[in-house]
N, C-alpha and C positions, 0 to 999 in steps of 0.2 A: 649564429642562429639564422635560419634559412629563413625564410618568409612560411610557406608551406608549415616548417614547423612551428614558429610562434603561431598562426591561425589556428593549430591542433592545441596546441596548449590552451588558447585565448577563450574554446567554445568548450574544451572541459573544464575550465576551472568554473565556467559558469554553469554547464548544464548536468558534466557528470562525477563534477569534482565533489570532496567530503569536508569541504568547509562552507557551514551552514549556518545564516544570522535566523533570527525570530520568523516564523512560518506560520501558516494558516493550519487553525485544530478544525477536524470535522468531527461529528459524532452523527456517528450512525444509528438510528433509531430501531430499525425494521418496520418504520407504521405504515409506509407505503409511501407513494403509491406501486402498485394497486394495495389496495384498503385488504386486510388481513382481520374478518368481524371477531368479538370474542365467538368460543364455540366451536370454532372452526381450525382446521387442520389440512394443508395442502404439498401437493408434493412442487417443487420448482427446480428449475434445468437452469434458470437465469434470473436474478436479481437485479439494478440499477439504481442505487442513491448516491444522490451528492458529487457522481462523477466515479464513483467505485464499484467497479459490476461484479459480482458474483456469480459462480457456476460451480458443477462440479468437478473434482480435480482429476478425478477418473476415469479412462475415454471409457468402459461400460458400465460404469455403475456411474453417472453425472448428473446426477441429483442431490438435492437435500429438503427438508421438512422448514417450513414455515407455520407456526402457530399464531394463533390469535389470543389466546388467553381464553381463561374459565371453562378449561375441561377440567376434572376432579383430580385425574390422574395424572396430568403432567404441571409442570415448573409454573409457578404463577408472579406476575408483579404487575399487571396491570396493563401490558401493554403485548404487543406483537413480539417474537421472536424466532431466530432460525432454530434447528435442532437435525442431530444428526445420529441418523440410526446404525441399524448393522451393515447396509448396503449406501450408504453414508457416505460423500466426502465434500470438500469444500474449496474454492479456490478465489482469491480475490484479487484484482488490481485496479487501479484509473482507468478509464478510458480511454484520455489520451495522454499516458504511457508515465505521467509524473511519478517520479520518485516519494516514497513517503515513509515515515516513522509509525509503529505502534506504541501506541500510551497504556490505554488500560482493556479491560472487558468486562462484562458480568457476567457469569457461566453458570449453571446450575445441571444437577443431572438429569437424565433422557427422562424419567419419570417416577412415579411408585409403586411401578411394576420394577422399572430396572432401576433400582436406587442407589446402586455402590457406589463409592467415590469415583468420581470420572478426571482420567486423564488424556487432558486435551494437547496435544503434538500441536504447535504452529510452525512450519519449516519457510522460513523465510530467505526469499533467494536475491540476493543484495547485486547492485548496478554496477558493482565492482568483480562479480563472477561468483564470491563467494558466498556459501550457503549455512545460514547459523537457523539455531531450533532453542522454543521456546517450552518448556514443557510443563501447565498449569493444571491445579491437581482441584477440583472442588472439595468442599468439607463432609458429602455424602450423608448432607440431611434436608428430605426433602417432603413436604406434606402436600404438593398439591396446592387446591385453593383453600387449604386450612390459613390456620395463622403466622405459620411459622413463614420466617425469611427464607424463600428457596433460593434466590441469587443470590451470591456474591462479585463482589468487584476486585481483581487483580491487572498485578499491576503488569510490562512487559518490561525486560531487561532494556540496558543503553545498547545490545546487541542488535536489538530487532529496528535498527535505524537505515536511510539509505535502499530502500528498499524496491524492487522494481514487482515483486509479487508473492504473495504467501500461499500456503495451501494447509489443510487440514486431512492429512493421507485417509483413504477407506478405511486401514485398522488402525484409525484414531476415531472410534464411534461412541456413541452413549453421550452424549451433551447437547444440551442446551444454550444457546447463547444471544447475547443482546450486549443495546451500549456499547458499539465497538467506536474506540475516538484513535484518530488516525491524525497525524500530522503531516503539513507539506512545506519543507523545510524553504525556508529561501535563501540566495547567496548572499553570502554575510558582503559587509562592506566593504574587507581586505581584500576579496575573491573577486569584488568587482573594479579595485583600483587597477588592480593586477589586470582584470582582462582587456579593459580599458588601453593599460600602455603598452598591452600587448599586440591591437588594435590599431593604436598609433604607429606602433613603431614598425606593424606593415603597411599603413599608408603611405608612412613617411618613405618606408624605401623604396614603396614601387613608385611614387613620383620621382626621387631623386635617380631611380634606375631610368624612368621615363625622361625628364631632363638628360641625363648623361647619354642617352640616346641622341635625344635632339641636337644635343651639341655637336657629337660625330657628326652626324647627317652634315652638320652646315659646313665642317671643317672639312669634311669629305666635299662636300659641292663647291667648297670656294677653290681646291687646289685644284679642280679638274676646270674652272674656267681660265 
């Protein structure tokens, strides 16, 4: 093994490898900042919580819907949430660029105008190239600010892990969503003993290649006096 190449191996195992110890959970609220009042309803090009920005995933249609709670006619539970309509999409990653896991969500449908069950496409594009989809369905009962529960919570497959960015395509529309909890996995113990002696064992040889230098040089300088 060349040096060159233990150092490739040494910084994937740490930064882009799929052995992963216990990781930091986020959960995403929507309450801001900027503050999202009840009543209100806004259109958004760009979101930023927690280190997870949002946009839309569509270069002409890049947008999506931020509510605030207690309009009659859309999804209620108290608090701020996104929503995405017919001209609708969604796209999310870190900022700076970390890998992450999806846990759960709470989704509800676009309102009680559009009530049908909504299904929500999540296409999640993994740090390894390849590209897997989530596809979660609401129960398609929805009152508004009556009494009834309008969100649900669902859960995400062990697929939607490793992940470098999701998106929610344009004709994935009609939902509502909140409570999104996101995980960022860290390198487990093995992954770091590993990169570690991998580590070592380019230090060790470019000294011992440096040594083995310096030795010629002397042995070269002593024959030629």
């Amino acid at each position: 093994m060349n040096a060159k190449l233990a150092l490739w191996l040494a910084l994937a195992t740490v930064s882009g490898g799929t052995v992963f110890g216990q990781g930091t959970t986020k959960f995403i609220t929507f309450n801001g900042p900027p503050s999202q009042p009840p009543g209100t309803s806004h259109t958004f090009h760009e979101y930023l919580e927690a280190g997870l920005r949002f946009t839309g995933a569509d270069t002409n249609w890049n947008s999506f819907g931020r509510c605030g709670g207690g309009i009659s006619f859309f999804p209620e539970n108290g608090t701020a949430y996104l929503q995405g309509a017919f001209t609708d999409s969604l796209k999310f990653a870190f900022a700076d660029g970390s890998v992450f896991a999806l846990e759960s969500v709470d989704l509800a449908e676009y309102s009680t105008v559009v009530s049908n069950a909504a299904t929500v496409y999540f296409i999640g594009y993994r740090h390894d190239g390849t590209i897997v989809t989530n596809a979660l369905t609401t129960d398609g009962i929805i009152d508004g600010t009556g009494p009834v529960q309008d969100f649900q919570t669902l859960q995400f497959s062990d697929q939607m892990r490793n992940l470098d960015r999701v998106e929610i395509p344009l004709w994935s529309y009609g939902w509502s969503l909140d409570d999104l909890v996101v995980s960022i996995p860290e390198p487990s113990f093995g992954s770091l003993v590993l990169a570690s002696g991998l580590m070592f064992w380019i230090f060790r040889s470019a000294w011992e290649g440096g040594d083995r230098e310096r030795k010629t040089r002397a042995l070269v300088s002593a024959g030629n006096r």
